[in-house]
Biopython code that builds the backbone (N, CA, C, O; Angstrom):
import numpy as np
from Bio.PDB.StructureBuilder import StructureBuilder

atoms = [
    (1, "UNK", "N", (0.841, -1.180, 0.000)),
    (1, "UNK", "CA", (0.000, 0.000, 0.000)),
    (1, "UNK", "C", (0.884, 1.239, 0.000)),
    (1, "UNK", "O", (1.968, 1.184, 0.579)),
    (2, "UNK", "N", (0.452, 2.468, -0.674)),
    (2, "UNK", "CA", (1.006, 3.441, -1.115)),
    (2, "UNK", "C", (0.314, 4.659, 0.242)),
    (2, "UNK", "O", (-0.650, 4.298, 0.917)),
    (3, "UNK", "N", (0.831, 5.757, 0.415)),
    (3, "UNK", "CA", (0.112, 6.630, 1.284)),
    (3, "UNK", "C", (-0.050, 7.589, -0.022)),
    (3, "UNK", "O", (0.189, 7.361, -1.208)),
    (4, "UNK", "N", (-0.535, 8.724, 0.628)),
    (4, "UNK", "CA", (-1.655, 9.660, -0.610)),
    (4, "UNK", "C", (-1.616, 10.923, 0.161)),
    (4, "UNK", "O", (-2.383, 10.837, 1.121)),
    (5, "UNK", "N", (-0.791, 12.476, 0.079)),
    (5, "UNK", "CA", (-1.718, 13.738, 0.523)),
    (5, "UNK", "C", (-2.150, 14.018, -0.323)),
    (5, "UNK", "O", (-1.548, 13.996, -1.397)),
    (6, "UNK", "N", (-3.772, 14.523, -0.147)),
    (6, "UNK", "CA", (-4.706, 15.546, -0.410)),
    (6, "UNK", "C", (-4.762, 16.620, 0.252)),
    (6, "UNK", "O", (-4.400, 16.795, 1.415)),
    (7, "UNK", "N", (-5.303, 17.503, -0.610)),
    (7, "UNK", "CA", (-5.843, 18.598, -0.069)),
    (7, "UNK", "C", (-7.321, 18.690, 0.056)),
    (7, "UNK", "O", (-7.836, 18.297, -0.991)),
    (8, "UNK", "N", (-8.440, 19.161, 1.184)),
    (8, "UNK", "CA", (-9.492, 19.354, 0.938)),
    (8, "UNK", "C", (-9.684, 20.432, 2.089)),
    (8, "UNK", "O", (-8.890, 20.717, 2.986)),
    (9, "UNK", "N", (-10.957, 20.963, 1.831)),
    (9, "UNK", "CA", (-11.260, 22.275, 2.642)),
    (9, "UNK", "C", (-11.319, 21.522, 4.674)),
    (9, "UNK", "O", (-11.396, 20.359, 5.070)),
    (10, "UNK", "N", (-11.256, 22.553, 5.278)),
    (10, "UNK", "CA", (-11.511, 22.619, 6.536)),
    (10, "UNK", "C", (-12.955, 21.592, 6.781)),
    (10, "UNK", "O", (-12.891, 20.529, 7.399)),
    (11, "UNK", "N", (-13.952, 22.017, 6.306)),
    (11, "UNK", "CA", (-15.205, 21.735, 6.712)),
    (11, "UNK", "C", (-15.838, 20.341, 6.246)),
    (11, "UNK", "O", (-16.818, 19.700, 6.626)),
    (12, "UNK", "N", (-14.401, 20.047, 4.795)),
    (12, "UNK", "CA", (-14.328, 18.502, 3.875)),
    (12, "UNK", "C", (-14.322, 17.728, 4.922)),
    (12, "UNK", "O", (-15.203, 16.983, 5.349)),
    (13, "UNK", "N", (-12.615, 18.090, 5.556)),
    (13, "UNK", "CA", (-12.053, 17.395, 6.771)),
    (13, "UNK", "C", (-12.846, 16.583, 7.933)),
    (13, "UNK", "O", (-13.013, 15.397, 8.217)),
    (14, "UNK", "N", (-13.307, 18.031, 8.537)),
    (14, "UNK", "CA", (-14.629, 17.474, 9.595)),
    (14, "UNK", "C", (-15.007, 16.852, 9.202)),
    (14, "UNK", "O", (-14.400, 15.786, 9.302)),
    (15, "UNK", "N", (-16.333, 16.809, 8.374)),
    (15, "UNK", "CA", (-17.332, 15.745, 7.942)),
    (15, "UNK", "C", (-16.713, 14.717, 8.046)),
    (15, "UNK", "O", (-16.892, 13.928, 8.973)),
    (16, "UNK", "N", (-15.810, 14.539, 7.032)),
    (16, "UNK", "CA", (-14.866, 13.336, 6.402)),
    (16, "UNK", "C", (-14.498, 12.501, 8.249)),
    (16, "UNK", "O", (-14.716, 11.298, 8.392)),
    (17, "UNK", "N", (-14.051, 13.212, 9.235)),
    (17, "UNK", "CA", (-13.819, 12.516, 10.542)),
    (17, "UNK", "C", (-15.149, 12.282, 11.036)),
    (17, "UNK", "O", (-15.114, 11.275, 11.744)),
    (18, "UNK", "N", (-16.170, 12.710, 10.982)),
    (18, "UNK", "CA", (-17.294, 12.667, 11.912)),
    (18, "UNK", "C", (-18.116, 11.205, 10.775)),
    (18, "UNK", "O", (-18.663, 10.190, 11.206)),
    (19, "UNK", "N", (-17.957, 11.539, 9.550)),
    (19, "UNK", "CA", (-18.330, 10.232, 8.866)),
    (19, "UNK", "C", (-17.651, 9.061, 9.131)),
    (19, "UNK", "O", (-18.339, 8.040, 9.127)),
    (20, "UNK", "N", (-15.952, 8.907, 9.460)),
    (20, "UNK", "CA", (-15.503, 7.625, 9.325)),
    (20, "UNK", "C", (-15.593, 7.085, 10.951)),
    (20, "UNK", "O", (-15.444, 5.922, 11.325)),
    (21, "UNK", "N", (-15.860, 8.192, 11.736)),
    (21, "UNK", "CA", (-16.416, 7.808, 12.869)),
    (21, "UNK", "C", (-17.604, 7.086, 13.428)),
    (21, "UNK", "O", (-17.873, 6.250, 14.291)),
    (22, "UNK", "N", (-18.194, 7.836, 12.491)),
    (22, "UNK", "CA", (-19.712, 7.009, 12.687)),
    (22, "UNK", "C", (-19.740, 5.590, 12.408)),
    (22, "UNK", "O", (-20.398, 4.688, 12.926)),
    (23, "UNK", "N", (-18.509, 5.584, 11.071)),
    (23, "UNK", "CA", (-18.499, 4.389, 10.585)),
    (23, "UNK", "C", (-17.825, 3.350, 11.223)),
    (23, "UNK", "O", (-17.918, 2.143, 10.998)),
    (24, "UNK", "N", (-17.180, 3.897, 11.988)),
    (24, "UNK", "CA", (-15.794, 3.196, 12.586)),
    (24, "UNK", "C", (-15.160, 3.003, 12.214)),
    (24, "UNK", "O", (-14.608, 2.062, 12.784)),
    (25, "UNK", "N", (-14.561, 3.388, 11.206)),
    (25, "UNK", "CA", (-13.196, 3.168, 10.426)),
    (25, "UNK", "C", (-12.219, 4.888, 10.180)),
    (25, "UNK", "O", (-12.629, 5.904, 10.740)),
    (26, "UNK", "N", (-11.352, 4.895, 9.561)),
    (26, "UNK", "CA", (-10.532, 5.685, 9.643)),
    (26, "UNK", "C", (-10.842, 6.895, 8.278)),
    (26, "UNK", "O", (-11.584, 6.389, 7.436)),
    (27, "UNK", "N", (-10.569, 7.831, 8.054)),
    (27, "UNK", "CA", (-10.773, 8.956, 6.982)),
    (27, "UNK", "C", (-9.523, 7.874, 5.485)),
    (27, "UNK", "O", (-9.782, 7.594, 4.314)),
    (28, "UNK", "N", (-8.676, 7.682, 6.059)),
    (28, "UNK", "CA", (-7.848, 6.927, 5.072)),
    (28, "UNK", "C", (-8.534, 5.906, 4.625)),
    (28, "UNK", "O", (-8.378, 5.707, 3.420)),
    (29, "UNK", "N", (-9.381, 5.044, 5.281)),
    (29, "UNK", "CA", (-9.970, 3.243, 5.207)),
    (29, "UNK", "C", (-10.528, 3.906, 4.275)),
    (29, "UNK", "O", (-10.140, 3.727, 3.121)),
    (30, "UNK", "N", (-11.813, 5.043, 4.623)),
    (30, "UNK", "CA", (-12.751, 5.435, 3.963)),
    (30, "UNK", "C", (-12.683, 6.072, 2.632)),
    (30, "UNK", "O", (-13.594, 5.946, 1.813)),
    (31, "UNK", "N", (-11.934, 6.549, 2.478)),
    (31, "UNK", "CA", (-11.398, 6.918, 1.674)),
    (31, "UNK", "C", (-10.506, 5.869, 0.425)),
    (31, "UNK", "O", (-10.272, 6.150, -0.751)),
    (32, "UNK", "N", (-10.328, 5.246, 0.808)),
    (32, "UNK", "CA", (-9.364, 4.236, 0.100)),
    (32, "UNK", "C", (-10.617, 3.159, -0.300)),
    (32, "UNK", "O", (-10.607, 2.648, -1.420)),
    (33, "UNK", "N", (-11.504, 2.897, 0.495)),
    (33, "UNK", "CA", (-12.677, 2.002, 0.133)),
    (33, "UNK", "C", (-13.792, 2.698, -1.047)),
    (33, "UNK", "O", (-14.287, 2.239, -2.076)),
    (34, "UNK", "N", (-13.892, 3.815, -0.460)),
    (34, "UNK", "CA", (-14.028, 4.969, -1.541)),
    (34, "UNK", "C", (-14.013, 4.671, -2.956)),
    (34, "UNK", "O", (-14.936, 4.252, -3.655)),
    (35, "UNK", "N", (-12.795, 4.958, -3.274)),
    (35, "UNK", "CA", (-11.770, 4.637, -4.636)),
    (35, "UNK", "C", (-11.927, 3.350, -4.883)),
    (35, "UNK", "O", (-12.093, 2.978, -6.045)),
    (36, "UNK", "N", (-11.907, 2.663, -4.077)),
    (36, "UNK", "CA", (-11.802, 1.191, -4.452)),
    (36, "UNK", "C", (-13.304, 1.037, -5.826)),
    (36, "UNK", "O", (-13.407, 0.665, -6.995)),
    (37, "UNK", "N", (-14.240, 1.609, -4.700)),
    (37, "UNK", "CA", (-15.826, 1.037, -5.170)),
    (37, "UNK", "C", (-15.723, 1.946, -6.193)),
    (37, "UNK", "O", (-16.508, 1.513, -7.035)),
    (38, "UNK", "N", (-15.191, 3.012, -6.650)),
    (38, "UNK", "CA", (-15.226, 3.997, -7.820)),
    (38, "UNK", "C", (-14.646, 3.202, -9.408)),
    (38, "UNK", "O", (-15.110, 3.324, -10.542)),
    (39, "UNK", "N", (-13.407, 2.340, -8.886)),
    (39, "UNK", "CA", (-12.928, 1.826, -9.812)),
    (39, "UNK", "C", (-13.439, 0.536, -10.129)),
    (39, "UNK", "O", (-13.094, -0.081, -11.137)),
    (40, "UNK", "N", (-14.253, 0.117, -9.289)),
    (40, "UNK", "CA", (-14.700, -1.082, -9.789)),
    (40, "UNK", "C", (-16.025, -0.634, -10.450)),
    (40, "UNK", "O", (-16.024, -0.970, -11.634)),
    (41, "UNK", "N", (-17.033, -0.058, -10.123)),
    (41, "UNK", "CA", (-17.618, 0.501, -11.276)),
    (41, "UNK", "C", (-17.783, 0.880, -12.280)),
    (41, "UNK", "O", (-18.749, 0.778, -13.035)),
    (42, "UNK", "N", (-16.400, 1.582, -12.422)),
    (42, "UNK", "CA", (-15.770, 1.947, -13.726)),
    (42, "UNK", "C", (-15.416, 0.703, -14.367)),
    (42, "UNK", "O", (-15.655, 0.619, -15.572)),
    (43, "UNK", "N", (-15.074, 0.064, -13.981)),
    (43, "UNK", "CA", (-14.475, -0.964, -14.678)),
    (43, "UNK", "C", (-15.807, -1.770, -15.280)),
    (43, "UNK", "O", (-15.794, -1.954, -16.497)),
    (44, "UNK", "N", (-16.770, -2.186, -14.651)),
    (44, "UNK", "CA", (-17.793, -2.842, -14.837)),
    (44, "UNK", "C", (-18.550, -1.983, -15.777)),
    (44, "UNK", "O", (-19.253, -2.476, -16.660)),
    (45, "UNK", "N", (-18.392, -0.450, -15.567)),
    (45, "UNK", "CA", (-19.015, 0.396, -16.789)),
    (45, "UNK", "C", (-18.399, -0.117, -18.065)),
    (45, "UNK", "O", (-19.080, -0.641, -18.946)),
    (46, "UNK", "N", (-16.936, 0.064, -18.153)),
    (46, "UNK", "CA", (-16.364, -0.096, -19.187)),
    (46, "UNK", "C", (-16.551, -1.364, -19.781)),
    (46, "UNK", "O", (-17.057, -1.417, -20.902)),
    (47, "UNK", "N", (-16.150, -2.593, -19.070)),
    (47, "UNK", "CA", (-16.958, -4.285, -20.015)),
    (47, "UNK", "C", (-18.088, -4.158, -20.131)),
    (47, "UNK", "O", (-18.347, -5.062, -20.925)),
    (48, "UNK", "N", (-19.099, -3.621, -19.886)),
    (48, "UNK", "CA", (-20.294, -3.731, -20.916)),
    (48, "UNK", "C", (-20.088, -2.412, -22.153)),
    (48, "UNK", "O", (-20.432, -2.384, -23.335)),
    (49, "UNK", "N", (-19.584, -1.683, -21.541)),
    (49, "UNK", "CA", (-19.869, -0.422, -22.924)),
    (49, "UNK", "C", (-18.954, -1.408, -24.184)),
    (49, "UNK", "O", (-19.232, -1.524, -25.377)),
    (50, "UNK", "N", (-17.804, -2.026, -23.412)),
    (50, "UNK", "CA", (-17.331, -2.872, -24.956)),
    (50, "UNK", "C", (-17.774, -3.988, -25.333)),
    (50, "UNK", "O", (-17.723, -4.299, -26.523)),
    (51, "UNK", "N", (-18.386, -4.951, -24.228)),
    (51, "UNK", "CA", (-19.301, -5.857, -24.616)),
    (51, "UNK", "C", (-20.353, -5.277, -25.755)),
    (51, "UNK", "O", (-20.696, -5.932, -26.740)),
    (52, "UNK", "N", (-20.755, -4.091, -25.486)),
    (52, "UNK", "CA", (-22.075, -3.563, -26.754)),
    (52, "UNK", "C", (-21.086, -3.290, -27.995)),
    (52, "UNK", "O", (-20.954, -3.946, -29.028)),
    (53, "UNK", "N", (-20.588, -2.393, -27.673)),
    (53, "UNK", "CA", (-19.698, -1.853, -29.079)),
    (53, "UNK", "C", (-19.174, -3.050, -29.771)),
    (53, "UNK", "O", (-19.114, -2.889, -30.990)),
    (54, "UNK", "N", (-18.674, -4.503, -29.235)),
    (54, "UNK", "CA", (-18.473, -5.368, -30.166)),
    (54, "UNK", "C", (-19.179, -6.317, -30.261)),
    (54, "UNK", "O", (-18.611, -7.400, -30.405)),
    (55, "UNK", "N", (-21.104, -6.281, -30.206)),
    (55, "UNK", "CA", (-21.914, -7.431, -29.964)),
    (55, "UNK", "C", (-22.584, -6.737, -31.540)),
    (55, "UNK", "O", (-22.992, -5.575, -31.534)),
    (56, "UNK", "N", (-22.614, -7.240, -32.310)),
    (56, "UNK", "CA", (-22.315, -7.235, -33.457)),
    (56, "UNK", "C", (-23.842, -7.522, -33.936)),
    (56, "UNK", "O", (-23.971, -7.090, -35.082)),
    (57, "UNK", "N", (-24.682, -7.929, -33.593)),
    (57, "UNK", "CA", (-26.317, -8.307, -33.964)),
    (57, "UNK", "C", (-27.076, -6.449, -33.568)),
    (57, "UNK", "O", (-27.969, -5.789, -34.097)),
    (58, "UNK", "N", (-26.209, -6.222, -32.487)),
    (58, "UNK", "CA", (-26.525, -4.799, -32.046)),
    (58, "UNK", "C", (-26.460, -3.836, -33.239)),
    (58, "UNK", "O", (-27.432, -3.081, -33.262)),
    (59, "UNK", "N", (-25.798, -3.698, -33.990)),
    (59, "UNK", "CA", (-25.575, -2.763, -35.334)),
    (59, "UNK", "C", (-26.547, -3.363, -36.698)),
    (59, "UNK", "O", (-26.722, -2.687, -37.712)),
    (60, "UNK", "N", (-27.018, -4.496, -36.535)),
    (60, "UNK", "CA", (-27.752, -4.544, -37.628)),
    (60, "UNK", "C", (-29.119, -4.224, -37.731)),
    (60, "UNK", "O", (-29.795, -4.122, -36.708)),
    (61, "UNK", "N", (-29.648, -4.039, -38.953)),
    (61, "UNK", "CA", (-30.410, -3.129, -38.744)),
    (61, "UNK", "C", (-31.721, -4.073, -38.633)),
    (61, "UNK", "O", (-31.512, -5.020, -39.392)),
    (62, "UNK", "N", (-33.066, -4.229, -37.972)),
    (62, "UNK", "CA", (-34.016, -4.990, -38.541)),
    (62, "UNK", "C", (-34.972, -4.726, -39.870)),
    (62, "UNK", "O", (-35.297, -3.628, -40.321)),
    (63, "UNK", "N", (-35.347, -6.083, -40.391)),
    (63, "UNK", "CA", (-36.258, -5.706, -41.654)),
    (63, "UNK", "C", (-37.066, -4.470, -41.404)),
    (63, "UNK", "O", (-37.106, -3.786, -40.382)),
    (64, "UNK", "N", (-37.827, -4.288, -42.759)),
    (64, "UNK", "CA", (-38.556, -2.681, -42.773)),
    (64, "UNK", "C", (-39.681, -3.628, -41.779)),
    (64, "UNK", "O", (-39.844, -3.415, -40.578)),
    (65, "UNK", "N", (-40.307, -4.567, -42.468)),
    (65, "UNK", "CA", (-41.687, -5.266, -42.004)),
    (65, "UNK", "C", (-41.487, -5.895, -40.685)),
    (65, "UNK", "O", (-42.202, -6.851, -40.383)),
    (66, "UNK", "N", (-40.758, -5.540, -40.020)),
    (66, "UNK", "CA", (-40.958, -5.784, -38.841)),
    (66, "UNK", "C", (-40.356, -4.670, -37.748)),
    (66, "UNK", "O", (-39.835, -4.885, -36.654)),
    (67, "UNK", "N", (-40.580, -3.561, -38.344)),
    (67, "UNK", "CA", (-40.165, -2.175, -38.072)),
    (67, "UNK", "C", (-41.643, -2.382, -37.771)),
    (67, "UNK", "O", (-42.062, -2.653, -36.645)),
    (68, "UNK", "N", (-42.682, -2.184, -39.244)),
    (68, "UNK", "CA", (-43.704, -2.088, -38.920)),
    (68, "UNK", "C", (-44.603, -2.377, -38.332)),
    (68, "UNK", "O", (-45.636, -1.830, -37.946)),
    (69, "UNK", "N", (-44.057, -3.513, -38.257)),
    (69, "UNK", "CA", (-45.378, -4.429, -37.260)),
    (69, "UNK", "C", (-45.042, -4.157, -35.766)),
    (69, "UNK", "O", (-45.882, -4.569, -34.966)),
    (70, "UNK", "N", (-43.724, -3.403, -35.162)),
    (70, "UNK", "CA", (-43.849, -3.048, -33.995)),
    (70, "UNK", "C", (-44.577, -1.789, -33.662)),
    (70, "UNK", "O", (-44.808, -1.448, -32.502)),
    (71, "UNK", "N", (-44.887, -1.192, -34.589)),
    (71, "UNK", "CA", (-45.332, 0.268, -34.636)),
    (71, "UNK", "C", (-46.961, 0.409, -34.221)),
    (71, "UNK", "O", (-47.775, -0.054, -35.020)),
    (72, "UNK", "N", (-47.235, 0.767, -33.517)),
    (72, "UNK", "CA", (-48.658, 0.984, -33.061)),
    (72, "UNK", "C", (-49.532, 1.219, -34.409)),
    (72, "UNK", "O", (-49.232, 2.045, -35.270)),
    (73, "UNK", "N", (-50.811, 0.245, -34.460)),
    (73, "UNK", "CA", (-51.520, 0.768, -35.948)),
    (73, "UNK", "C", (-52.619, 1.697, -35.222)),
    (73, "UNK", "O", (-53.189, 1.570, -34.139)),
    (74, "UNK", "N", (-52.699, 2.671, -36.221)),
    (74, "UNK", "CA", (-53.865, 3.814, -36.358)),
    (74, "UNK", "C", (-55.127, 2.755, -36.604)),
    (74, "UNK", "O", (-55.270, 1.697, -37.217)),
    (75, "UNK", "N", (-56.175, 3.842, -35.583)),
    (75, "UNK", "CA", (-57.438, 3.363, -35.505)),
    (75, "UNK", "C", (-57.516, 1.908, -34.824)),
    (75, "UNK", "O", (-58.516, 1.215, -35.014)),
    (76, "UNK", "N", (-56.658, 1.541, -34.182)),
    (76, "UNK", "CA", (-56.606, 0.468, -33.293)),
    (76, "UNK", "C", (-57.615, 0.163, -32.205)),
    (76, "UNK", "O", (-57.935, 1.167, -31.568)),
    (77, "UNK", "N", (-58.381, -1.316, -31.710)),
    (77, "UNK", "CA", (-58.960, -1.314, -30.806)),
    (77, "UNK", "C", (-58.859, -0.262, -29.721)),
    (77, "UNK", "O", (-59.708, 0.597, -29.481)),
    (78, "UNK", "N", (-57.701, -0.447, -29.097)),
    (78, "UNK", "CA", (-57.465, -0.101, -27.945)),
    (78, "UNK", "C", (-57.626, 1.436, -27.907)),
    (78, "UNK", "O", (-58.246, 2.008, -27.011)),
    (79, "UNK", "N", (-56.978, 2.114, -29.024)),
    (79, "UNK", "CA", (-57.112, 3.772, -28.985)),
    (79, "UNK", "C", (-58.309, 4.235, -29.125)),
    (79, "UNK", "O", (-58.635, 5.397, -28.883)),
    (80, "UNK", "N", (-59.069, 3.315, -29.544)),
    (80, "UNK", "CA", (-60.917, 3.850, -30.041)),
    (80, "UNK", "C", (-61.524, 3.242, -28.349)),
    (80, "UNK", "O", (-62.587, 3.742, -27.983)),
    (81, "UNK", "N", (-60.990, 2.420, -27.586)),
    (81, "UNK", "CA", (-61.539, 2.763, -26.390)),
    (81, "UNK", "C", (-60.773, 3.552, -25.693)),
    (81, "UNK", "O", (-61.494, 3.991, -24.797)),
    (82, "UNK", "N", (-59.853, 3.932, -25.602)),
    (82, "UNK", "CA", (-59.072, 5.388, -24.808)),
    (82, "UNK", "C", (-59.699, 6.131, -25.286)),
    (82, "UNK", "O", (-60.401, 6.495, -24.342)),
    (83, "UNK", "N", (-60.160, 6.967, -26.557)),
    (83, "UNK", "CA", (-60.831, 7.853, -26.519)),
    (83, "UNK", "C", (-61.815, 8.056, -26.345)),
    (83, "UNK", "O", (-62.234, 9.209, -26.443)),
    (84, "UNK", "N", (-62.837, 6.729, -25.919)),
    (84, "UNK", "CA", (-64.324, 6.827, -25.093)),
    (84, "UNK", "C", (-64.972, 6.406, -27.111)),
    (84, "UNK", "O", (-66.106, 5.943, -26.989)),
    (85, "UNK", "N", (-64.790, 6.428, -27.827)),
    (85, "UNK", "CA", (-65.300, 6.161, -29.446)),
    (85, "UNK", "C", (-65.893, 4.834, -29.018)),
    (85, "UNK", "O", (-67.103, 4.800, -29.243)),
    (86, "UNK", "N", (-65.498, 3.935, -28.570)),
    (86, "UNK", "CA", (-66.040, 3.043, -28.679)),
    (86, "UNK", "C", (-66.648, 2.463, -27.121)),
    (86, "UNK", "O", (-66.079, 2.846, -26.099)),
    (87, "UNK", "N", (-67.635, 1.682, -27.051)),
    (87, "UNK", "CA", (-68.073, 1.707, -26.295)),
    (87, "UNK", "C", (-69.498, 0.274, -26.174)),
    (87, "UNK", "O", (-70.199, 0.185, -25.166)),
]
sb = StructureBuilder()
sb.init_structure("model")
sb.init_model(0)
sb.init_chain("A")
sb.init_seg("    ")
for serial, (resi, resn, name, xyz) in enumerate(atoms, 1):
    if name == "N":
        sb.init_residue(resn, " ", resi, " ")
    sb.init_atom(name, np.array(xyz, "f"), 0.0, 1.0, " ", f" {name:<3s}", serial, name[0])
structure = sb.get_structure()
């Protein structure tokens, strides 16, 4: 393990002791656990953003006719009872 100064304001400080207190652990633990959970997120951000960018079914495009058939049709059951039309 490496040590680390920062700088942060007066009022950072406090908190930062009255939080790792509460927690029971130290402004350093907390801090270092901190970072920890920052980079593993990141990291887990990053394998899926490249999992997508190289999942390759993702870029193709689907047929027109089944563009369409997901597309809500005009004058549909359901919209002629939302608008009270049918009844």
């Amino acid at each position: 393990m490496k040590n680390v100064t920062i700088t942060v304001e007066d009022s950072v400080l406090e908190w930062a002791r009255v939080e790792a207190a509460r927690r029971g652990t130290s402004v350093s633990r907390m801090l270092g656990d901190f970072m920890a959970e920052l980079q593993r997120r990141e990291d887990a951000y990053e394998r899926a953003y490249l999992a997508w960018r190289t999942d390759e079914r993702s870029w193709q495009a689907r047929p027109a006719a089944a563009v369409r058939s997901a597309s809500p049709q005009r004058g549909s059951p359901r919209k002629a009872a939302d608008s009270g039309a049918a009844a």
